[in-house]
C-alpha angles and dihedrals in degrees: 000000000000126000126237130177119254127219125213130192143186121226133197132327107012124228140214086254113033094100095054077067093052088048087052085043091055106034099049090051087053077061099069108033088157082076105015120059116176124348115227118194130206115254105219102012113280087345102079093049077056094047100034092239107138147170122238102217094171089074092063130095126247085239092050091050095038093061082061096088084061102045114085116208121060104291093211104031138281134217151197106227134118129194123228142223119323094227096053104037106023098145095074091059090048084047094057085045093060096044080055093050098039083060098042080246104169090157124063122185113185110189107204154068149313083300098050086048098061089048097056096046083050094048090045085050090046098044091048089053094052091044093241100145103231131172109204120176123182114223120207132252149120128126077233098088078206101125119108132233090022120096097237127331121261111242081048101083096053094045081043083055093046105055094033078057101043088042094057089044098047092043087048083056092052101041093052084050109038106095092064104019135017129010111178129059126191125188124190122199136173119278119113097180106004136057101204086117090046096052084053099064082062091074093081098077129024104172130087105280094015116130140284084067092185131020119195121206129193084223090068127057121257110247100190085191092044102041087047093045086051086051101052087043089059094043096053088040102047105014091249155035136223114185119194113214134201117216088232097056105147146181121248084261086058092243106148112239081229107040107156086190091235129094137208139236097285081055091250123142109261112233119220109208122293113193085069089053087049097049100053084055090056083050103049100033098046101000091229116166101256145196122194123184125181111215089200112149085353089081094045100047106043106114097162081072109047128140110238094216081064095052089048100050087042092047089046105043086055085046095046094041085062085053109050079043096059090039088058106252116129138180085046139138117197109227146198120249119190097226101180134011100205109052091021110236127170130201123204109221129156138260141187126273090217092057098046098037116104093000134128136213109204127184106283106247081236080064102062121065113253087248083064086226094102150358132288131237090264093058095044083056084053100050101037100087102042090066093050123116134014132247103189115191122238115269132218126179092353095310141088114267108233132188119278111204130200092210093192109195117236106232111262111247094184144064119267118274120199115218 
């Protein structure tokens, strides 16, 4: 058989974790050198295949890329950038087929959303219609949890850690303060449409009383009476409140709570910040002394925390889409399928790009309690083994060690293109 080179790219919010798949993408096509050559990587997400600006992987040692699976970020660069129709730009898809066939590229591995997703099912279609023979596999990833068919997203377990983690700590600090000082605590954390990293933050208590007091959920409207009549019953209960936010709370008109009014790259509406927002609700409405934090890239990025079920599907679902590649199936994600409940095992099959692309997975109605303030005993069932295990880094000097890269740059062979 003969042997091409591959490509592999990083798409949209990094995670604590995307670069353990690109550690399972690389090191499983230095596994069949008899198909795979060298392996170039985007620089700067799909950007760098449209501008010609690669990464040369091949230059870099076993030990560089297998410190991957411990550095946090996007080791080669992400972006926010999504390509549009075919049929109305359809120069930029011919553009990312001549890159390929400048560099002899027959595999494509986009590491990503829903978005990406949707890219790499377009370029597969395009590439079929101009007979250049292209592999492209999606893999998996978003701290969303929000992709279809696959049984959660990897990136989405270690943020879940995280949160379930930051929310028992912080509610341990108020506690021990509130009789003289706040409280009110209010904790924000990623999740536009869906409430999957919210939930999460109800792991951290399970009894009656225990915080999060409220969790708030974009899939439930947001009550402004009721929310603040929840919050002073705690307060006068327990002695204190914490509130975990997702970024997408939103009114019934489906107005956010913290619309900036603006939107970003991918043409969705930029949030600006709602635990703020929610805490000067607590303020005007019962004037009780108040904290508010936004997790924001801290929960991302925080790979001393990560749960090593998380590590192990990310590093699974890079190694299984070379694979599928080199087994010939193409416009495929690799995803995650929940075998078994008690003991928790997990599976990796394939499915199909058409059916994940532009969809979205929102919280079940059965997973949120019937109050709509927190999660039910099924979704804790859910969430609980995401969150098992740790994979601490290696430390040096107090820190994590992370990967250093060479990130040699391949020589351009065509003329500049302007995105």
């Amino acid at each position: 058989m003969a042997q091409h080179n591959a490509f592999y790219a990083q798409s949209g919010g990094v995670t604590a974790v995307i670069n353990a798949s690109a550690c399972g993408v690389i090191e499983a096509c230095r596994r069949h050198p008899d198909q795979i050559g060298k392996v170039y990587a985007g620089h700067n997400g799909i950007i760098g295949a449209l501008t010609e600006d690669l990464i040369d992987v091949s230059q870099e040692s076993d030990e560089a890329i297998a410190a991957l699976r411990h550095t946090p970020g996007g080791a080669f660069g992400s972006c926010r950038y999504k390509l549009k129709d075919i049929e109305t730009h359809r120069a930029q898809y011919e553009r990312l087929i001549e890159v390929f066939k400048a560099h002899d590229i027959r595999y494509f591995f986009y590491n990503g959303g829903g978005d990406s997703a949707d890219t790499c099912l377009k370029v597969s279609q395009l590439s079929e219609k101009l007979g250049y023979p292209l592999t492209a596999i999606h893999v998996p990833k978003t701290v969303d949890n929000d992709l279809p068919i696959t049984d959660n997203s990897p990136g989405f377990g270690s943020v879940a850690k995280y949160i379930a983690t930051s929310t028992l700590e912080a509610s341990l600090d108020i506690a021990s303060m509130c009789a003289t000082s706040t409280k009110v605590f209010v904790l924000e954390v990623m999740g536009r449409h869906a409430g999957w990293i919210a939930a999460a933050g109800a792991l951290a208590g399970e009894g009656e009383g225990e915080p999060p007091h409220l969790v708030i959920f974009p899939e439930v409207a947001f009550d402004r009476a009721a929310v603040m009549a929840r919050v002073d019953a705690c307060v006068k209960e327990y002695g204190y409140c914490v509130i975990v936010v997702s970024e997408g709370a939103r009114y019934e008109d489906g107005t956010f709570l913290a619309d900036s009014g603006n939107t970003d790259a991918f043409g969705h509406r930029q949030l600006g910040g709602v635990a703020p927002t929610l805490a000067g609700m607590v303020k005007q409405d019962l004037g009780y002394k108040y904290h508010w934090a936004v997790a924001d890239y801290l929960q991302r990025a925080a790979r001393h925390l990560a749960s090593k079920t998380d590590v192990d599907q990310a590093y699974a679902v890079g190694d299984k889409a070379v694979e599928l590649a080199v087994a010939g199936k193409n416009s495929m994600m690799p995803a995650i399928k929940r075998v078994s409940e008690t003991p928790y095992e997990w599976c990796i099959e394939a499915a199909p790009l058409a059916e994940v692309a532009n969809r979205e997975k929102f919280m079940p109605g059965e997973f949120i309690r019937e109050d709509g303030f927190g999660i039910t005993a099924a979704c804790r069932q859910y969430l609980s083994p995401l969150i098992q295990g740790e994979d601490f880094p290696p430390f040096e000097n107090g820190l994590p060690k992370v990967a250093r890269l060479k990130l040699a740059k391949v020589e351009r062979k065509l003329p500049d293109f302007t995105i």
